[in-house]
PQR file of N, CA, C, O and H, with PARSE charges and radii, in Angstrom:
ATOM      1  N   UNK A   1     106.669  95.814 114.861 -0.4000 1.5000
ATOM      2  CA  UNK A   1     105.321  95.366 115.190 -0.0000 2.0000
ATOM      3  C   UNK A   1     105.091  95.397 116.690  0.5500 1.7000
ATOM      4  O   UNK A   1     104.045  95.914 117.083 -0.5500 1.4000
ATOM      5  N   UNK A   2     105.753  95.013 117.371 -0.4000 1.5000
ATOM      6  CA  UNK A   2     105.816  94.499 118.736 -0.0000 2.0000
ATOM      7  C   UNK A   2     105.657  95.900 119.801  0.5500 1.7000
ATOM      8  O   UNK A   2     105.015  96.021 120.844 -0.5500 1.4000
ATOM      9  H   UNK A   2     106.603  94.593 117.051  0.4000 1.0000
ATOM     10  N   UNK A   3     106.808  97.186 118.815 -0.4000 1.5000
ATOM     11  CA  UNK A   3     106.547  98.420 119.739 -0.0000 2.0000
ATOM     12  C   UNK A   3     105.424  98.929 119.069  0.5500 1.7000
ATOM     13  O   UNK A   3     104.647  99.182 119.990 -0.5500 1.4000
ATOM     14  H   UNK A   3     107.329  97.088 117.968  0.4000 1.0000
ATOM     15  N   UNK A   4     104.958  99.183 118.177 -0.4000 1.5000
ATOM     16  CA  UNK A   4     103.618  99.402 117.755 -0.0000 2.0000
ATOM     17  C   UNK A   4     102.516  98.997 118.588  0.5500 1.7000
ATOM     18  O   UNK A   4     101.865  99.824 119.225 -0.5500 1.4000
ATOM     19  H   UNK A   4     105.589  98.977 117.428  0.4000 1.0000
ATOM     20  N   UNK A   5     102.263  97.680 118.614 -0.4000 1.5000
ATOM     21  CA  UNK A   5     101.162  97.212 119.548 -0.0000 2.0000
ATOM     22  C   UNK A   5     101.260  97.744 120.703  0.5500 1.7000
ATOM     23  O   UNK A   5     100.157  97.991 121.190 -0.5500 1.4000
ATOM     24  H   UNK A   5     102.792  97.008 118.097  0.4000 1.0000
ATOM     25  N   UNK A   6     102.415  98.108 121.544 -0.4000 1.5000
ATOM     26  CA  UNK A   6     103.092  98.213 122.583 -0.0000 2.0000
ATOM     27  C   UNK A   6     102.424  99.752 123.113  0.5500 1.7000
ATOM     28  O   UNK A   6     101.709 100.041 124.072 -0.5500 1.4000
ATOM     29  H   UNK A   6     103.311  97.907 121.149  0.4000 1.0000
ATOM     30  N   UNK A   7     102.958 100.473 122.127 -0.4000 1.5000
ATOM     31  CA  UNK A   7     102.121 102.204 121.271 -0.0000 2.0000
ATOM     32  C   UNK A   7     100.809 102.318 122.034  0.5500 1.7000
ATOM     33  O   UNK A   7     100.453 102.896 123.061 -0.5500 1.4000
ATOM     34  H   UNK A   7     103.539 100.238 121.348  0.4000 1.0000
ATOM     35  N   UNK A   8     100.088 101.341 120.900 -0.4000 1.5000
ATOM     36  CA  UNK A   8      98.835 101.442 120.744 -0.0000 2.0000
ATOM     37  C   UNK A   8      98.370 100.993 121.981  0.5500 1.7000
ATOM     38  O   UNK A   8      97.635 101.860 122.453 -0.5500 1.4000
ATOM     39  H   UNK A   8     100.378 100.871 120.066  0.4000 1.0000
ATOM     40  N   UNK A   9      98.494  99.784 122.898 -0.4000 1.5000
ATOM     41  CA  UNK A   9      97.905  99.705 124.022 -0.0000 2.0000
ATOM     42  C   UNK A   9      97.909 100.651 125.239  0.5500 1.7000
ATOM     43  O   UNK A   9      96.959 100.775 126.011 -0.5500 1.4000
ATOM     44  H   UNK A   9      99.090  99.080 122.515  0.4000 1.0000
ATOM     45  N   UNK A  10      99.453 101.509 125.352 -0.4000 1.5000
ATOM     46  CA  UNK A  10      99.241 102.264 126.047 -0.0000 2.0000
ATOM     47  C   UNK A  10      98.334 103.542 125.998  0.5500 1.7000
ATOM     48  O   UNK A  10      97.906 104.280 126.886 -0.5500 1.4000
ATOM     49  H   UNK A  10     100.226 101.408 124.725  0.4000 1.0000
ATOM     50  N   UNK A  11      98.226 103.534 124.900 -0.4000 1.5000
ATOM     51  CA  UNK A  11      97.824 104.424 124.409 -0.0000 2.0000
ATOM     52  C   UNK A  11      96.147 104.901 124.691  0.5500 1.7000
ATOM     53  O   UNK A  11      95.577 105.920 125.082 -0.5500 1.4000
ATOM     54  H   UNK A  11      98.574 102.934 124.179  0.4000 1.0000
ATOM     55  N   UNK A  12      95.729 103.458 124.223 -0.4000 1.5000
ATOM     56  CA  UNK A  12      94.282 103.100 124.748 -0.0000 2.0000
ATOM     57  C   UNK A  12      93.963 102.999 126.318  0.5500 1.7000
ATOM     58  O   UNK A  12      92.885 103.272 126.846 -0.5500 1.4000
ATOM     59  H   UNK A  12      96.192 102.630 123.906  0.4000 1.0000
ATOM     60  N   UNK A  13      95.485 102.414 127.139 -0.4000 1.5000
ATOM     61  CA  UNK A  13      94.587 102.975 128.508 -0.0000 2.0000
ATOM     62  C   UNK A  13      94.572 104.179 128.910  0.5500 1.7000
ATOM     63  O   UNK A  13      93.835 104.703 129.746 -0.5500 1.4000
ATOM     64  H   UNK A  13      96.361 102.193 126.710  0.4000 1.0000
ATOM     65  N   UNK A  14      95.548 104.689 128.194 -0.4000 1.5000
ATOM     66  CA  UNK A  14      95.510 106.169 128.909 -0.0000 2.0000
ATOM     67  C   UNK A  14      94.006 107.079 128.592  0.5500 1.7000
ATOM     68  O   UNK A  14      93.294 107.775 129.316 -0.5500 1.4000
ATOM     69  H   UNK A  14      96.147 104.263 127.516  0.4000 1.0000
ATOM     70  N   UNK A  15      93.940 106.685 127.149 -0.4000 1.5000
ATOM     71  CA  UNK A  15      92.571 107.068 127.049 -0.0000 2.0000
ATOM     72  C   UNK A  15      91.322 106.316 127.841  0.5500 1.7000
ATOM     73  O   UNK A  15      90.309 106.993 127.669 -0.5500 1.4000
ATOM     74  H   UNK A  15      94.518 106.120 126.561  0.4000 1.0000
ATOM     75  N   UNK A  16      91.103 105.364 128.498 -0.4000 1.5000
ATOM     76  CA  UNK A  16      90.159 104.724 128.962 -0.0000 2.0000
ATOM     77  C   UNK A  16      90.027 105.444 130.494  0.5500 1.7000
ATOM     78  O   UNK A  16      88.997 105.645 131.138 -0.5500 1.4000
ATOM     79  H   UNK A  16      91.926 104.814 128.638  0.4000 1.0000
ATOM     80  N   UNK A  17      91.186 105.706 130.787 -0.4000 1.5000
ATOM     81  CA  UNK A  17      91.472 106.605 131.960 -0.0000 2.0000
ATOM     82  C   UNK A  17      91.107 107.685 131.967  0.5500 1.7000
ATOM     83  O   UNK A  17      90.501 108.153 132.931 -0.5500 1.4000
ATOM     84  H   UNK A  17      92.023 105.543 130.264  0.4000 1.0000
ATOM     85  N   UNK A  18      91.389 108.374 130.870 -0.4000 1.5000
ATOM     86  CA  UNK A  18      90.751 109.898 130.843 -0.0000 2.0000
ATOM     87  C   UNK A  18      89.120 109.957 130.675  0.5500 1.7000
ATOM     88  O   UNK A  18      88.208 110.747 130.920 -0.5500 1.4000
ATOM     89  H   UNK A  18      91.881 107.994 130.087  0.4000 1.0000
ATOM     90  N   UNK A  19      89.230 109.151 130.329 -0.4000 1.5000
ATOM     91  CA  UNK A  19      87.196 108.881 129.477 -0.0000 2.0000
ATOM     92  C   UNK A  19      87.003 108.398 130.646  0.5500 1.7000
ATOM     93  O   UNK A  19      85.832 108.778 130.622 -0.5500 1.4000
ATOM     94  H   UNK A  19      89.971 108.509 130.130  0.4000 1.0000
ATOM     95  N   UNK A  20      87.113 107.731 132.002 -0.4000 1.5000
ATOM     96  CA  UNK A  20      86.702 107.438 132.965 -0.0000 2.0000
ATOM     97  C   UNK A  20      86.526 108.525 133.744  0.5500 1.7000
ATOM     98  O   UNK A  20      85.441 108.713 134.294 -0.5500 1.4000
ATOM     99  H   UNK A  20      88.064 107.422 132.021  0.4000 1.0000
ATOM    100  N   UNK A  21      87.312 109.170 133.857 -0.4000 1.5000
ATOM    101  CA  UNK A  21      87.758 110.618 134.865 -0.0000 2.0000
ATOM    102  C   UNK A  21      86.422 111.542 133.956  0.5500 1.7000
ATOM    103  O   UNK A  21      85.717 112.387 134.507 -0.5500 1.4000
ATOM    104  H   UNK A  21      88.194 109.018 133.410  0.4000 1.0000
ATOM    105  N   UNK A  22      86.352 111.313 133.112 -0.4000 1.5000
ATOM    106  CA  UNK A  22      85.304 112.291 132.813 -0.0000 2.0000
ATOM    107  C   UNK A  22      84.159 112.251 132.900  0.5500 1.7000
ATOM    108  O   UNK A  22      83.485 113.281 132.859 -0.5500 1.4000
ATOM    109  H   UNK A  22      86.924 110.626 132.664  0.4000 1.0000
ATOM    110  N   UNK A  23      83.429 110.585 133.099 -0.4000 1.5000
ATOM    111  CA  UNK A  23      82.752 110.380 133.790 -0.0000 2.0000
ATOM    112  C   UNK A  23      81.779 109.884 132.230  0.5500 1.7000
ATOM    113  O   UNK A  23      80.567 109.685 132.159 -0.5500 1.4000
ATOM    114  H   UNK A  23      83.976 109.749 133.133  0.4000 1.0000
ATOM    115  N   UNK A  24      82.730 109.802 131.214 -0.4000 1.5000
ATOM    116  CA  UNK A  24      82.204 108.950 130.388 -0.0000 2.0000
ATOM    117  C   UNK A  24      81.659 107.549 129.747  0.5500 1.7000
ATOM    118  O   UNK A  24      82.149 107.362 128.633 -0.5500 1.4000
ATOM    119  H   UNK A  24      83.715 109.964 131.272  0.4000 1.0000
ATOM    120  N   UNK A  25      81.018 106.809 130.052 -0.4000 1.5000
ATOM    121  CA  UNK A  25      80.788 105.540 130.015 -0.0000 2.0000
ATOM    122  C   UNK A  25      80.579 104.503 128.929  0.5500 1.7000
ATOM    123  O   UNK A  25      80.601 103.272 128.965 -0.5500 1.4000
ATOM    124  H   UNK A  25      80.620 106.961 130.957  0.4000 1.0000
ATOM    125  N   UNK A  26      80.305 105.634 127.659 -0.4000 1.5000
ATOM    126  CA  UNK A  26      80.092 104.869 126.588 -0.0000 2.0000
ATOM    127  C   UNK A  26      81.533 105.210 125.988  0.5500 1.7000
ATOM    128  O   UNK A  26      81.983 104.316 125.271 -0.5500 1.4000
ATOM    129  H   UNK A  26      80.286 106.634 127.630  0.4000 1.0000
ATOM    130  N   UNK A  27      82.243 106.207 126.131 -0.4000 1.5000
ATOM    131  CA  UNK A  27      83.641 106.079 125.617 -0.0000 2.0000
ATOM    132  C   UNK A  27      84.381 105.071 126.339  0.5500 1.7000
ATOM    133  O   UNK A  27      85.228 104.412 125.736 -0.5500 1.4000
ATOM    134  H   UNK A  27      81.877 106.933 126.713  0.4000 1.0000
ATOM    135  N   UNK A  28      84.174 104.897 127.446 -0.4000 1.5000
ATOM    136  CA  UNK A  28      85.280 103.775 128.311 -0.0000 2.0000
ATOM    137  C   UNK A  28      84.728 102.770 127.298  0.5500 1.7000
ATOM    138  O   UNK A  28      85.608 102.672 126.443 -0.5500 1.4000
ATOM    139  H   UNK A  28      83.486 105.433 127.936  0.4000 1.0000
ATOM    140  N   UNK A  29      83.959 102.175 127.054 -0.4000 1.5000
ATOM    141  CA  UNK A  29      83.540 101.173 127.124 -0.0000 2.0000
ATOM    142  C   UNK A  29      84.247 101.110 125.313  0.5500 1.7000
ATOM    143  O   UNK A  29      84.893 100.272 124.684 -0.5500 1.4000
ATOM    144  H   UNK A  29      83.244 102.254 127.749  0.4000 1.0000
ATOM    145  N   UNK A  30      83.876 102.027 125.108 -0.4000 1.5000
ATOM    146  CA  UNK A  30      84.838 102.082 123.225 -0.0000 2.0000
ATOM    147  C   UNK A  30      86.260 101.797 123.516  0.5500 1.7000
ATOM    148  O   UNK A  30      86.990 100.997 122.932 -0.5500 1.4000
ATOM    149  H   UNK A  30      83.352 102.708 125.619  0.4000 1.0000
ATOM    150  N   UNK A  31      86.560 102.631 124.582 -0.4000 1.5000
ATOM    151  CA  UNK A  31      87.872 102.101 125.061 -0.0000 2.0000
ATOM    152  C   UNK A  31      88.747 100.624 125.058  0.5500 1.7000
ATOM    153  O   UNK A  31      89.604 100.040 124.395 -0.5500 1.4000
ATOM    154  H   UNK A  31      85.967 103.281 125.057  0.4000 1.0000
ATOM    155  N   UNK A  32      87.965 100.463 126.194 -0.4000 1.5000
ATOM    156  CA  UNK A  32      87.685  98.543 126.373 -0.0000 2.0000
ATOM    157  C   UNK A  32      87.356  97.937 125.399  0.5500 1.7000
ATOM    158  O   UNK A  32      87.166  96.758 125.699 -0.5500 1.4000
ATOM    159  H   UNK A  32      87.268 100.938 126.732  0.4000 1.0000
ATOM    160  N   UNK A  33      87.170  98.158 124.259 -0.4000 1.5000
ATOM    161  CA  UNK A  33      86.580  97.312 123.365 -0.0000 2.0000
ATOM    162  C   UNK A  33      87.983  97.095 122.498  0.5500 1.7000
ATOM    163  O   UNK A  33      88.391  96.004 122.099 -0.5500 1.4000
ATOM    164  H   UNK A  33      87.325  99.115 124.016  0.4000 1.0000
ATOM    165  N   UNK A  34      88.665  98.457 122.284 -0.4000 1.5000
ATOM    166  CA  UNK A  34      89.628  98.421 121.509 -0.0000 2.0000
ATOM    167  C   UNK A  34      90.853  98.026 122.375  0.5500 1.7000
ATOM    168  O   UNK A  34      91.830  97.626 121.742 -0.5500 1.4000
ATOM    169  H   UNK A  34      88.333  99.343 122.607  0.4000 1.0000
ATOM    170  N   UNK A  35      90.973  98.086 124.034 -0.4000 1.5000
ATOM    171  CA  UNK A  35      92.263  97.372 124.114 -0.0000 2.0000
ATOM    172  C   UNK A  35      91.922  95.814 124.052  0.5500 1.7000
ATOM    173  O   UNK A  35      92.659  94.996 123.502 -0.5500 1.4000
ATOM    174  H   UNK A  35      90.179  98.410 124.548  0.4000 1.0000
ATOM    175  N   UNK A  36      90.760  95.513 124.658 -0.4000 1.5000
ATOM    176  CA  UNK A  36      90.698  94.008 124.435 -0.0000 2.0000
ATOM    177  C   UNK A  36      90.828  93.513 122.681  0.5500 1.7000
ATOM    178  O   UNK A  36      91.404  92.446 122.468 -0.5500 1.4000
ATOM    179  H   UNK A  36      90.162  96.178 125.104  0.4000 1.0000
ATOM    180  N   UNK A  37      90.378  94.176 121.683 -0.4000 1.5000
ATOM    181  CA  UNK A  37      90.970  93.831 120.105 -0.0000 2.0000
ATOM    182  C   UNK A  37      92.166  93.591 120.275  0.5500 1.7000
ATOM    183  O   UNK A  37      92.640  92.491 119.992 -0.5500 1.4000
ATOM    184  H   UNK A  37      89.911  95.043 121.856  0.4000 1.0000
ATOM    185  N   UNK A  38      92.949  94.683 120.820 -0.4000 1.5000
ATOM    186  CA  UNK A  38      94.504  94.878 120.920 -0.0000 2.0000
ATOM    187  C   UNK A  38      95.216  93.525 121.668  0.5500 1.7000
ATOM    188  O   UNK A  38      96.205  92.986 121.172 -0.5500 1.4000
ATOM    189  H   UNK A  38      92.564  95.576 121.050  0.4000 1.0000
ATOM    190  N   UNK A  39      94.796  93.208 122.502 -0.4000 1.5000
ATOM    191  CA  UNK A  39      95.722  92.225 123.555 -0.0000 2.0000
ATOM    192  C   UNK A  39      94.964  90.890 122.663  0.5500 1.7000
ATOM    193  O   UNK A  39      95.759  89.950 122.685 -0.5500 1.4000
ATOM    194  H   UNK A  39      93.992  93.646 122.904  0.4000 1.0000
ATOM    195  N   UNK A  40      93.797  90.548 121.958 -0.4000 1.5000
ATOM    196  CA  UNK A  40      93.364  89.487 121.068 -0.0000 2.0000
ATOM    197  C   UNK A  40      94.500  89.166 120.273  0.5500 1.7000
ATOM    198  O   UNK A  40      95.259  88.204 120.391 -0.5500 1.4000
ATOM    199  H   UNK A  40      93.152  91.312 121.940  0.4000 1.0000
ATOM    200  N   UNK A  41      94.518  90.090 119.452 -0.4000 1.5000
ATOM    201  CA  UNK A  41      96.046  90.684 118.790 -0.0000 2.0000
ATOM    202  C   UNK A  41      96.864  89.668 118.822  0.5500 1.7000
ATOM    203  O   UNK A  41      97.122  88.680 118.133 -0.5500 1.4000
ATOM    204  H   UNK A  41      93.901  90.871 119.356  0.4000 1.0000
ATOM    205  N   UNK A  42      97.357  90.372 120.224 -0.4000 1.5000
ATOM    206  CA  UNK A  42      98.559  89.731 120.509 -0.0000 2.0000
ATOM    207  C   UNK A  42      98.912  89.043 120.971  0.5500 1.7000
ATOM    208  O   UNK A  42     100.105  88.840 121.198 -0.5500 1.4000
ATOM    209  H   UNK A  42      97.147  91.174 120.783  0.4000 1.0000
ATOM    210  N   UNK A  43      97.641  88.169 121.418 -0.4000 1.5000
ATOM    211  CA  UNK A  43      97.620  86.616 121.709 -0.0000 2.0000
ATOM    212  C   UNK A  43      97.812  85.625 120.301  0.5500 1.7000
ATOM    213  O   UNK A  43      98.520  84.635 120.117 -0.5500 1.4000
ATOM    214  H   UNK A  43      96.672  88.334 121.234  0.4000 1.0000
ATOM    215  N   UNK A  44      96.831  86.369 119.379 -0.4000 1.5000
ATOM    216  CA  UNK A  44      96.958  85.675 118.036 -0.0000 2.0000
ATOM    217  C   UNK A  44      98.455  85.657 117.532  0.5500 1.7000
ATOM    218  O   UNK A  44      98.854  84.661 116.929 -0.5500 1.4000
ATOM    219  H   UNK A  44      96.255  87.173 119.529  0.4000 1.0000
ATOM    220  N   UNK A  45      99.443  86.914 117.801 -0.4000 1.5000
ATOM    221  CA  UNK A  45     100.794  86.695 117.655 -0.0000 2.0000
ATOM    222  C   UNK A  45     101.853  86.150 118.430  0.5500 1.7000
ATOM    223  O   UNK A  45     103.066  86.360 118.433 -0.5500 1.4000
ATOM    224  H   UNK A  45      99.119  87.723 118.292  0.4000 1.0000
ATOM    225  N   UNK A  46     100.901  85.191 119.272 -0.4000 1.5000
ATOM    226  CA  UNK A  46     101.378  84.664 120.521 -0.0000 2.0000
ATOM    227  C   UNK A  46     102.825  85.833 121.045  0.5500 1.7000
ATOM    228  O   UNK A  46     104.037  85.648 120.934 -0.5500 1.4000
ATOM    229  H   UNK A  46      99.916  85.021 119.270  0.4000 1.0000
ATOM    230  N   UNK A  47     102.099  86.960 121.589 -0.4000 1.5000
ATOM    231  CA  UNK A  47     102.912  87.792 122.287 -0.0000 2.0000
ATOM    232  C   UNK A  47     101.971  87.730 123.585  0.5500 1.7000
ATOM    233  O   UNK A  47     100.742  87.705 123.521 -0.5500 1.4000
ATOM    234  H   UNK A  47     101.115  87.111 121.679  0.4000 1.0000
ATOM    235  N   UNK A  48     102.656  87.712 124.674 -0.4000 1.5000
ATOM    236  CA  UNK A  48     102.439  87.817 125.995 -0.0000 2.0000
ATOM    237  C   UNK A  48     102.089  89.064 126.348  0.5500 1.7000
ATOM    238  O   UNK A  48     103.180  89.633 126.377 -0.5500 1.4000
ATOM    239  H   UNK A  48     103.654  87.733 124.726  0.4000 1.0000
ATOM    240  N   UNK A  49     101.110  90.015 126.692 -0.4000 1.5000
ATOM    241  CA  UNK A  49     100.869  91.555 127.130 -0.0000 2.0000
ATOM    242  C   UNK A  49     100.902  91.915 128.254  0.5500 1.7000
ATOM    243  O   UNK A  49     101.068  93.071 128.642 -0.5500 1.4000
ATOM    244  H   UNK A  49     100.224  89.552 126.668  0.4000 1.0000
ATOM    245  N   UNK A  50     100.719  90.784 129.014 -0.4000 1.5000
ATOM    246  CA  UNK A  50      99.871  90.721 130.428 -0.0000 2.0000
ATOM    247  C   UNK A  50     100.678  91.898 131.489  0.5500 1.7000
ATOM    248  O   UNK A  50     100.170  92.468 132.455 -0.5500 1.4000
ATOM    249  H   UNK A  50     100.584  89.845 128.699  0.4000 1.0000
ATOM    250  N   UNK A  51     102.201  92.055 130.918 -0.4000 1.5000
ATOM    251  CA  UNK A  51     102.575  93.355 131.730 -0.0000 2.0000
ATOM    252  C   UNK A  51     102.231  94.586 131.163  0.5500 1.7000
ATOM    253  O   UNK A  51     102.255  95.645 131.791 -0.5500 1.4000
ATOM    254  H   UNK A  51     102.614  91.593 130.134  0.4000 1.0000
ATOM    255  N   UNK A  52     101.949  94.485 130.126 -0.4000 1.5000
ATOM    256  CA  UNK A  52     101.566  95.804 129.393 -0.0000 2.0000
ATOM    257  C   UNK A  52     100.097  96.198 129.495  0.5500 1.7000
ATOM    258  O   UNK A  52      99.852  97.298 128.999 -0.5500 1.4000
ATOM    259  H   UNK A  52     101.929  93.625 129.616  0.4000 1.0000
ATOM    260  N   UNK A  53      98.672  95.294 130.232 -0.4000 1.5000
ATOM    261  CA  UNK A  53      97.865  95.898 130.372 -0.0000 2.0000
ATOM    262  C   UNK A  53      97.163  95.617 131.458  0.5500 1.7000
ATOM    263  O   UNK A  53      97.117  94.447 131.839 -0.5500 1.4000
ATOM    264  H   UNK A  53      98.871  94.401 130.635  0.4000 1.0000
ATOM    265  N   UNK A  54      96.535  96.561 132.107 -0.4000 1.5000
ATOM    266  CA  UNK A  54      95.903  96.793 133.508 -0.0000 2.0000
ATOM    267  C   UNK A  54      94.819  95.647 133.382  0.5500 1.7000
ATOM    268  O   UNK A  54      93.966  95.925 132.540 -0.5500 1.4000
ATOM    269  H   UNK A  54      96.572  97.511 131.798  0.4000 1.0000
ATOM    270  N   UNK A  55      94.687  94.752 133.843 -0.4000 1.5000
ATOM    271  CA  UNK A  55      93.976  93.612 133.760 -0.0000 2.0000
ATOM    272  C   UNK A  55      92.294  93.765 134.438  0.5500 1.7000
ATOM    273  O   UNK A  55      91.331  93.031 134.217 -0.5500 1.4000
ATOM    274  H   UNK A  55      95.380  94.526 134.528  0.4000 1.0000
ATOM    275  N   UNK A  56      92.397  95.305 135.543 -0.4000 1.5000
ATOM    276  CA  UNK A  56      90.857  95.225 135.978 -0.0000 2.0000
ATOM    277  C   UNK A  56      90.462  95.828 134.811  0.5500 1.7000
ATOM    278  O   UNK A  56      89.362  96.299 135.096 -0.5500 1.4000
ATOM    279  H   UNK A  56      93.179  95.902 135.723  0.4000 1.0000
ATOM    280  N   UNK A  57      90.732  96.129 133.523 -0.4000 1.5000
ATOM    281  CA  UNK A  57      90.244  97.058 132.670 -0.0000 2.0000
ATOM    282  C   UNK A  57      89.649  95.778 131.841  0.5500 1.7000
ATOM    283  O   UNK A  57      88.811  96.130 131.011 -0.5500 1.4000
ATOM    284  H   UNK A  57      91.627  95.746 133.292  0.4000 1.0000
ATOM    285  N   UNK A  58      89.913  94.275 131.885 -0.4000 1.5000
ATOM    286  CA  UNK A  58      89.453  93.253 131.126 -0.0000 2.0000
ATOM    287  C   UNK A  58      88.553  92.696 132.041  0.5500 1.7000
ATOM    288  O   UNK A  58      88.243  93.264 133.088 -0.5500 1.4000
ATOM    289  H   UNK A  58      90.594  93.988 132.560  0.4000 1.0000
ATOM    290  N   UNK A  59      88.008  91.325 131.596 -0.4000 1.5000
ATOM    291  CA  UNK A  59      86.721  91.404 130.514 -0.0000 2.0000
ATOM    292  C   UNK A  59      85.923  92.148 129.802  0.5500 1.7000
ATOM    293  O   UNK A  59      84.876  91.655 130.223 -0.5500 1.4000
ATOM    294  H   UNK A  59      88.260  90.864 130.745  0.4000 1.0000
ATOM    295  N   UNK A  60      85.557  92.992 129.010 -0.4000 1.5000
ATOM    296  CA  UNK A  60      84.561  93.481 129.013 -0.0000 2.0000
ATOM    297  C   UNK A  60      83.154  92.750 128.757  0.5500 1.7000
ATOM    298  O   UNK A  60      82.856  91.744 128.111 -0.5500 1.4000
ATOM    299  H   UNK A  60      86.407  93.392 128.669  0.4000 1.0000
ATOM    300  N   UNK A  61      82.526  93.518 129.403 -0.4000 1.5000
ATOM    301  CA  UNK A  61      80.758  93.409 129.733 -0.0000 2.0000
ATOM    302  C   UNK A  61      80.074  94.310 129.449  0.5500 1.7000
ATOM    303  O   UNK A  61      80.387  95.479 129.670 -0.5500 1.4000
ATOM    304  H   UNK A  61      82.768  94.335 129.928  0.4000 1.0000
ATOM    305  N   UNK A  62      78.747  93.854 128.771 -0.4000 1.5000
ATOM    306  CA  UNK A  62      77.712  94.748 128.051 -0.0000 2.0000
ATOM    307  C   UNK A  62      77.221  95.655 128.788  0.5500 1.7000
ATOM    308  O   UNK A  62      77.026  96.748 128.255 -0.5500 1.4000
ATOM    309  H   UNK A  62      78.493  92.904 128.591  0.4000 1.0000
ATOM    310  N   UNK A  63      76.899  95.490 130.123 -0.4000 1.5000
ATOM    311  CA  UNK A  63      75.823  95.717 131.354 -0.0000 2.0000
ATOM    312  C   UNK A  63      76.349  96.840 132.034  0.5500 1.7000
ATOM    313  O   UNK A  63      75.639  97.618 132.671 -0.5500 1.4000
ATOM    314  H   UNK A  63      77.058  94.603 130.556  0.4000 1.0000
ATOM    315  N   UNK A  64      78.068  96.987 131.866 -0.4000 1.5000
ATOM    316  CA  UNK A  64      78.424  97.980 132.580 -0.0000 2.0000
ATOM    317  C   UNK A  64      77.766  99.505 131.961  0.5500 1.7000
ATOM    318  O   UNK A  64      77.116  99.606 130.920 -0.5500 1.4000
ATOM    319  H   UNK A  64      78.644  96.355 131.348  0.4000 1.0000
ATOM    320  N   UNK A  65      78.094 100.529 132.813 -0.4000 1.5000
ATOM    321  CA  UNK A  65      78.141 101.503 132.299 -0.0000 2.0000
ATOM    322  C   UNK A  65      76.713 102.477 133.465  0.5500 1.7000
ATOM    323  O   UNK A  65      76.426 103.652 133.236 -0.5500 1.4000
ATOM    324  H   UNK A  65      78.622 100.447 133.659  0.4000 1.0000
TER
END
């Protein structure tokens, strides 16, 4: 479970990164939506992420974009 989530978050920034570089805004923001699900996650499994994800990439906000 733990490398799974682990997977999947990197996974999602790398994509939030690329969708940024491309100058995409409504994909980042799909992005952001799904790592913040992800790190919810894994608060709910009281797992700690906070090294595993780029933290200016959190909160998300409606307004951006």
């Amino acid at each position: 479970m733990i490398e799974e989530l682990q997977t999947q978050i990197k996974a999602v920034q790398r994509n939030l990164v690329l969708a940024g570089d491309a100058g995409l805004p409504y994909e980042v923001y799909l992005h952001r939506v799904r790592l913040q699900g992800l790190v919810d996650l894994a608060a709910h499994r009281g797992l700690d992420v906070a090294t595993w994800v780029d933290g200016s990439r959190l909160p998300i906000t409606l307004t951006e974009g």
